[in-house]
TORKOL-4160 file (C-alpha; in steps of 0.2 Angstrom, whole numbers, padded with zeros to 4 digits, m for minus):
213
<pt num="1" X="0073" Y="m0438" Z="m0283"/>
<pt num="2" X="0069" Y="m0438" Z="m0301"/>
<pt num="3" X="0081" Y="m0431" Z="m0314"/>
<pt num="4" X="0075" Y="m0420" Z="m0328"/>
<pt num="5" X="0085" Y="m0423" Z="m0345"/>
<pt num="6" X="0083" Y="m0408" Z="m0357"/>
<pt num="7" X="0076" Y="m0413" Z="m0375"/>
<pt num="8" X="0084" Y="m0402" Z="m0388"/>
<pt num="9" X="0069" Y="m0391" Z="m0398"/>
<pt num="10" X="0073" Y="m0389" Z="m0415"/>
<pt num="11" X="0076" Y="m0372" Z="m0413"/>
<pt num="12" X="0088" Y="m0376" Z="m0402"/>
<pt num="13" X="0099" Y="m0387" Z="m0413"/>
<pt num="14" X="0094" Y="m0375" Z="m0428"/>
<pt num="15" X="0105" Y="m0360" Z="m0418"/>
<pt num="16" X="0120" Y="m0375" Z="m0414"/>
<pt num="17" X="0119" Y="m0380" Z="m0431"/>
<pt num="18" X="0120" Y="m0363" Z="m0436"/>
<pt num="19" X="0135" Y="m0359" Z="m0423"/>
<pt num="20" X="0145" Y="m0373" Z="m0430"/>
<pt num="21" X="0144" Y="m0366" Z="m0449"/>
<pt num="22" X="0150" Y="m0348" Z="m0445"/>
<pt num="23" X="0163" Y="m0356" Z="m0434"/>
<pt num="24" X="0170" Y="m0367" Z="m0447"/>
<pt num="25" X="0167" Y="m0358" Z="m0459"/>
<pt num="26" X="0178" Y="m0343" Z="m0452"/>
<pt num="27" X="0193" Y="m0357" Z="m0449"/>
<pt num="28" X="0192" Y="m0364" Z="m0465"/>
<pt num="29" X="0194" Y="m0345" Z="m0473"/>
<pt num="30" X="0207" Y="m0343" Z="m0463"/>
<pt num="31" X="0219" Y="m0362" Z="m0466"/>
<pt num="32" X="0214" Y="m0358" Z="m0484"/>
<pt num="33" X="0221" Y="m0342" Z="m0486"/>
<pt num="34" X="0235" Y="m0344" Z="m0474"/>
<pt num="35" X="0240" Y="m0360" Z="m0482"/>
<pt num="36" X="0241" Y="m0354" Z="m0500"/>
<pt num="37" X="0249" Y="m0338" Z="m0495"/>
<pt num="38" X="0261" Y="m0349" Z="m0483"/>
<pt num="39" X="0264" Y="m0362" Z="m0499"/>
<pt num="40" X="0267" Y="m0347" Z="m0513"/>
<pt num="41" X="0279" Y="m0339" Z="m0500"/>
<pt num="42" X="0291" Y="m0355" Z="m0496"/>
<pt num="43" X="0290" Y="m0357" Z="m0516"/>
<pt num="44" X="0301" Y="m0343" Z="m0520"/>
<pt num="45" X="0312" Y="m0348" Z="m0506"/>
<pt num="46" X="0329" Y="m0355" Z="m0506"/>
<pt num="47" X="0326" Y="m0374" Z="m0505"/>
<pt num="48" X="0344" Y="m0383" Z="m0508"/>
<pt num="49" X="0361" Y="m0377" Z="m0511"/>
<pt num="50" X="0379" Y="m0386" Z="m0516"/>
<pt num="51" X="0394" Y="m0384" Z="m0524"/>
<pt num="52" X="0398" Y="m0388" Z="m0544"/>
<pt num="53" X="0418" Y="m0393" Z="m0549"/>
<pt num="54" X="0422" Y="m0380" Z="m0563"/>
<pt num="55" X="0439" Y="m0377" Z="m0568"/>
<pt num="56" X="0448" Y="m0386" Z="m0553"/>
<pt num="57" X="0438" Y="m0376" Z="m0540"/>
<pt num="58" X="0420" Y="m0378" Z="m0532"/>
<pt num="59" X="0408" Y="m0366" Z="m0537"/>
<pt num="60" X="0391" Y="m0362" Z="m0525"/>
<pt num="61" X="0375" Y="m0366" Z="m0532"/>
<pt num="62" X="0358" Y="m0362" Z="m0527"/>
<pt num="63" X="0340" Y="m0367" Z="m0530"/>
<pt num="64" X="0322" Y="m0358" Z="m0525"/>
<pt num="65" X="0310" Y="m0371" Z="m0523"/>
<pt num="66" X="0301" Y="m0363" Z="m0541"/>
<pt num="67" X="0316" Y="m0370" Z="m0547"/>
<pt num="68" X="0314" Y="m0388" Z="m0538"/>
<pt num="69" X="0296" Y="m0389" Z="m0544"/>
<pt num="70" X="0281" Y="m0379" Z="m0547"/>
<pt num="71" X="0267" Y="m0392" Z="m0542"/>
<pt num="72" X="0265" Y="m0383" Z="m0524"/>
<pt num="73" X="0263" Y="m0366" Z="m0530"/>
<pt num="74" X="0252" Y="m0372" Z="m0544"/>
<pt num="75" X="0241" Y="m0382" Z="m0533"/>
<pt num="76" X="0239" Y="m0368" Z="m0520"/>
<pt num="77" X="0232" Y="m0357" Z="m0533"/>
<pt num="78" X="0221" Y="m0372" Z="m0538"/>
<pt num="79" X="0216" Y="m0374" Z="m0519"/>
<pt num="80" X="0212" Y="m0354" Z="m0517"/>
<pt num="81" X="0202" Y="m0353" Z="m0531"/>
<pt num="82" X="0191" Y="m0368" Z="m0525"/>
<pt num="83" X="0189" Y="m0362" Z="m0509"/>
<pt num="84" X="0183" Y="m0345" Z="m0517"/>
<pt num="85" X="0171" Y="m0358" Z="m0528"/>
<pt num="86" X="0164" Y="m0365" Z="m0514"/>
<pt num="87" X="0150" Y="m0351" Z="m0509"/>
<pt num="88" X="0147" Y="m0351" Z="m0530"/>
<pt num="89" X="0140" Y="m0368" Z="m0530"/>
<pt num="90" X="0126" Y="m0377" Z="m0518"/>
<pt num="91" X="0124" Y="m0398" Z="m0516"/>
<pt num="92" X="0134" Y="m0410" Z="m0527"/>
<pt num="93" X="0144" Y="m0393" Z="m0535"/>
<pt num="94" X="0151" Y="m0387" Z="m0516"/>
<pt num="95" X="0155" Y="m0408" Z="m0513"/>
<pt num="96" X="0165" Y="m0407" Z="m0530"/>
<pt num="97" X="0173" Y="m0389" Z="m0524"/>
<pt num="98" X="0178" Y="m0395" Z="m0509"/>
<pt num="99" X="0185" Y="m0413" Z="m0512"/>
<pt num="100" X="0196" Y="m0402" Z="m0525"/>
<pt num="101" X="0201" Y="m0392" Z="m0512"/>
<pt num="102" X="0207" Y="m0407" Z="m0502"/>
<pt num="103" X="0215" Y="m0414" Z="m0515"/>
<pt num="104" X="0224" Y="m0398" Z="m0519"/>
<pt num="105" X="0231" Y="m0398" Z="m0501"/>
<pt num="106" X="0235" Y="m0416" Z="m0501"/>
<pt num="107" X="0245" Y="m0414" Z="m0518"/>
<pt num="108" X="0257" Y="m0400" Z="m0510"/>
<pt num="109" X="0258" Y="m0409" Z="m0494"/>
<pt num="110" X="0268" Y="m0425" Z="m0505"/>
<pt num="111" X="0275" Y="m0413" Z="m0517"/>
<pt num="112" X="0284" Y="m0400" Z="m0504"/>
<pt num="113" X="0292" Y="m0416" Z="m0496"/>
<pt num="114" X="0297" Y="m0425" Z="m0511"/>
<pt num="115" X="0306" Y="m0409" Z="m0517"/>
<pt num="116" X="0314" Y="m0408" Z="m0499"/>
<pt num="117" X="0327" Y="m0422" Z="m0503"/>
<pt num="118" X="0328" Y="m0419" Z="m0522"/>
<pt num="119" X="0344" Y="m0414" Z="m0530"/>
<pt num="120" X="0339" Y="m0413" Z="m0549"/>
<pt num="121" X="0338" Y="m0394" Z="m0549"/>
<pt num="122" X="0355" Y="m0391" Z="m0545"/>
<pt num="123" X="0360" Y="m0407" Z="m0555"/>
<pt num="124" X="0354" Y="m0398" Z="m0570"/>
<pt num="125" X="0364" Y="m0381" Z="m0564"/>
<pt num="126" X="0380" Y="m0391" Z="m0560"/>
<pt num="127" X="0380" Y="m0398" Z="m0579"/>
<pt num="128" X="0377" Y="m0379" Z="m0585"/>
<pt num="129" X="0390" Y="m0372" Z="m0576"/>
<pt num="130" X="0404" Y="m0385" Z="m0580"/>
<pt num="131" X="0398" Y="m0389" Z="m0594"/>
<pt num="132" X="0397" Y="m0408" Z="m0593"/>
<pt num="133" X="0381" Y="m0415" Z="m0594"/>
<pt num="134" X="0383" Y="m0429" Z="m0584"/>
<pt num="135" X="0390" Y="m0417" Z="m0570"/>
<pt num="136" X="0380" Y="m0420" Z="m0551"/>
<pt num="137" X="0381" Y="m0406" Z="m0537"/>
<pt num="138" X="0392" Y="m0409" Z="m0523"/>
<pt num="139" X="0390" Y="m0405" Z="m0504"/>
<pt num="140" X="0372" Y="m0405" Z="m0506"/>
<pt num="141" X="0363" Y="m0397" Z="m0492"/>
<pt num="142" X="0341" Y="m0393" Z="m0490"/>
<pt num="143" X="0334" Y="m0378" Z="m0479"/>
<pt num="144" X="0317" Y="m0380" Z="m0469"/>
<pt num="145" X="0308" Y="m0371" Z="m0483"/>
<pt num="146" X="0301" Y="m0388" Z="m0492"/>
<pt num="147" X="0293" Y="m0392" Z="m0474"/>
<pt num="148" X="0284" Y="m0374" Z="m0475"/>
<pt num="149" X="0277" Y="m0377" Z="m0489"/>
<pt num="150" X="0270" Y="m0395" Z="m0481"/>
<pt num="151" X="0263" Y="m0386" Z="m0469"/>
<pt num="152" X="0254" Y="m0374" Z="m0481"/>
<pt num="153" X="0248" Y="m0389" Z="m0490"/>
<pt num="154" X="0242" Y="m0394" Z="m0474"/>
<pt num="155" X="0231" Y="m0380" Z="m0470"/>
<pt num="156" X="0223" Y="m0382" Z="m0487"/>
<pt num="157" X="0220" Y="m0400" Z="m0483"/>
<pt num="158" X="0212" Y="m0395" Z="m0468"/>
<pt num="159" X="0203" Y="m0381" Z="m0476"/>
<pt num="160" X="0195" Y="m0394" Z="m0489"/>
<pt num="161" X="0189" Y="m0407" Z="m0477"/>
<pt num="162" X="0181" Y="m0393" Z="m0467"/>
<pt num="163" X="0172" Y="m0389" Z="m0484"/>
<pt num="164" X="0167" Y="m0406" Z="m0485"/>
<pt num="165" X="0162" Y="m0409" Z="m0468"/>
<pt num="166" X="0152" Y="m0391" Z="m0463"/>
<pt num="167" X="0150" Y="m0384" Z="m0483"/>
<pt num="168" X="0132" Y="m0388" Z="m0480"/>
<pt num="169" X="0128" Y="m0375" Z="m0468"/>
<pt num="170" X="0138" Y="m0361" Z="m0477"/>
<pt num="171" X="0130" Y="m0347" Z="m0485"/>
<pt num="172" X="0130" Y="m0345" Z="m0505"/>
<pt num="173" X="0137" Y="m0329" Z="m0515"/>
<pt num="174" X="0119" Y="m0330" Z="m0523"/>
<pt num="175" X="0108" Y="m0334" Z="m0510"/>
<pt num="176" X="0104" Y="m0315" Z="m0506"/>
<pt num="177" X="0100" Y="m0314" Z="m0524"/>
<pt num="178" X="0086" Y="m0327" Z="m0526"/>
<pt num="179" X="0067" Y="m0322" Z="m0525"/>
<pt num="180" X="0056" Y="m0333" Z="m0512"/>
<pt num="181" X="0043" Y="m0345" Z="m0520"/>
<pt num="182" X="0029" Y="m0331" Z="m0515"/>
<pt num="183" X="0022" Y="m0322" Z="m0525"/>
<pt num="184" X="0028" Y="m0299" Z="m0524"/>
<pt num="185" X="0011" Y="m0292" Z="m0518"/>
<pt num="186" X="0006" Y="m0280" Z="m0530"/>
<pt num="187" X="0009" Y="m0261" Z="m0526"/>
<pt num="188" X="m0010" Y="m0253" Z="m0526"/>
<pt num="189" X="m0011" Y="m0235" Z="m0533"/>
<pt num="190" X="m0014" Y="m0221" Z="m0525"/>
<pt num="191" X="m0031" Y="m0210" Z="m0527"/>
<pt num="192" X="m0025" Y="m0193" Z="m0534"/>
<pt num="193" X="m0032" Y="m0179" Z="m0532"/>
<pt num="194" X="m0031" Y="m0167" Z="m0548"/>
<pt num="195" X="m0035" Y="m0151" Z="m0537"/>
<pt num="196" X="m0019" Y="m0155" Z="m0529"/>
<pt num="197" X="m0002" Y="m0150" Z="m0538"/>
<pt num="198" X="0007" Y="m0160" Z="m0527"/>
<pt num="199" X="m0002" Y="m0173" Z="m0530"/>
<pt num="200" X="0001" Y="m0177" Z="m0549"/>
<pt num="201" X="0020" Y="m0174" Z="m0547"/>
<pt num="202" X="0023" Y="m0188" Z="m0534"/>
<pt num="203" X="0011" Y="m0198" Z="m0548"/>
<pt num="204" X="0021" Y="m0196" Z="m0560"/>
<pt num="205" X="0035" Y="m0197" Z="m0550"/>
<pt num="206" X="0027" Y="m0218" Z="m0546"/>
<pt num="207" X="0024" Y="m0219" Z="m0566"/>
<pt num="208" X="0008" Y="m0217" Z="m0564"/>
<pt num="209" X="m0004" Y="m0208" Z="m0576"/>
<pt num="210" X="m0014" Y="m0196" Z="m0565"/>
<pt num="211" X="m0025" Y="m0193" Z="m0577"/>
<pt num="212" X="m0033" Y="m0212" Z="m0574"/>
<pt num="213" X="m0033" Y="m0210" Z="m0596"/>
């Protein structure tokens, strides 16, 4: 008994190929968006605390992760705006876009965990408050934020290689915009009738000249 493979048409992987963008396009909308919202919002969280010596007693000392450093949040504003960027541009612009969107994601990723373990926030508010400059926090301690905002970096990432992998198949902001090669047929007037009122208003209403001067 013979088997009968199917052959894909080029219809056929035209529609696959057109499933696939919608598809990744919606999920790389939505790791984009999540993962700056999700970066921005561990940012302004408490990231470390401890305790400073001042005046023989120990003294509680906090820090957001703004405080810690502002490289995630900065590069989740860089990501969002080069996902937004990416239906602006076409070719070799949308490959730019997107490898900066990437990199933007990859950038938070390292920066979120290397302000996980660092103390120099507090450091800095121990010698403040104590007044010795070469004063260190003591009974240093981190939250689970940092790793938050490591996981928004990570959306980015994702959201960036999606770019790069299916940017090719998404739609641009000003592809509705652009005119076909063809020629616009030109409109052909309309006979008017002079005997008829009506007539020479919707003439004039075409901006035509119904006297055919």
């Amino acid at each position: 008994m013979d088997v009968v493979t199917a052959v894909p048409t080029p219809r056929s992987e035209a529609a696959g190929s057109a499933r696939s963008g919608r598809l990744s396009l919606a999920v790389a909308l939505l790791c984009g968006a999540l993962g700056a919202a999700v970066t921005l919002l561990a940012t302004r969280q408490q990231w470390s605390e401890g305790t400073a010596t001042v005046a023989g007693g120990a003294f509680p000392l906090t820090a957001r992760g703004s405080d810690v450093t502002g490289v995630p949040a900065a590069l989740a504003v860089v990501g969002l705006a080069a996902l937004v960027a990416v239906f602006a541009v076409r070719r070799a612009g949308r490959l730019a876009v997107a490898t900066l969107l990437a990199l933007s994601g990859a950038g938070t990723v390292a920066a979120a965990l290397l302000g996980a373990s660092d103390s120099g926030a507090l450091d800095e508010k121990a010698a403040q408050v104590s007044g010795d400059t070469s004063a260190t926090v003591d009974a240093l301690s981190h939250t689970a934020w940092p790793y938050v905002a490591a996981v928004g970096g990570v959306l980015l990432l994702l959201s960036g290689l999606l770019a790069l992998r299916y940017g090719r198949l998404w739609p641009a902001m000003s592809g509705r915009y652009e005119r076909g090669g063809a020629p616009s047929p030109r409109r052909t007037s309309v006979s008017v009738d002079p005997d008829r009122p009506e007539d020479l208003w919707k003439a004039l209403d075409r901006g035509e000249d119904p006297t055919g001067a």
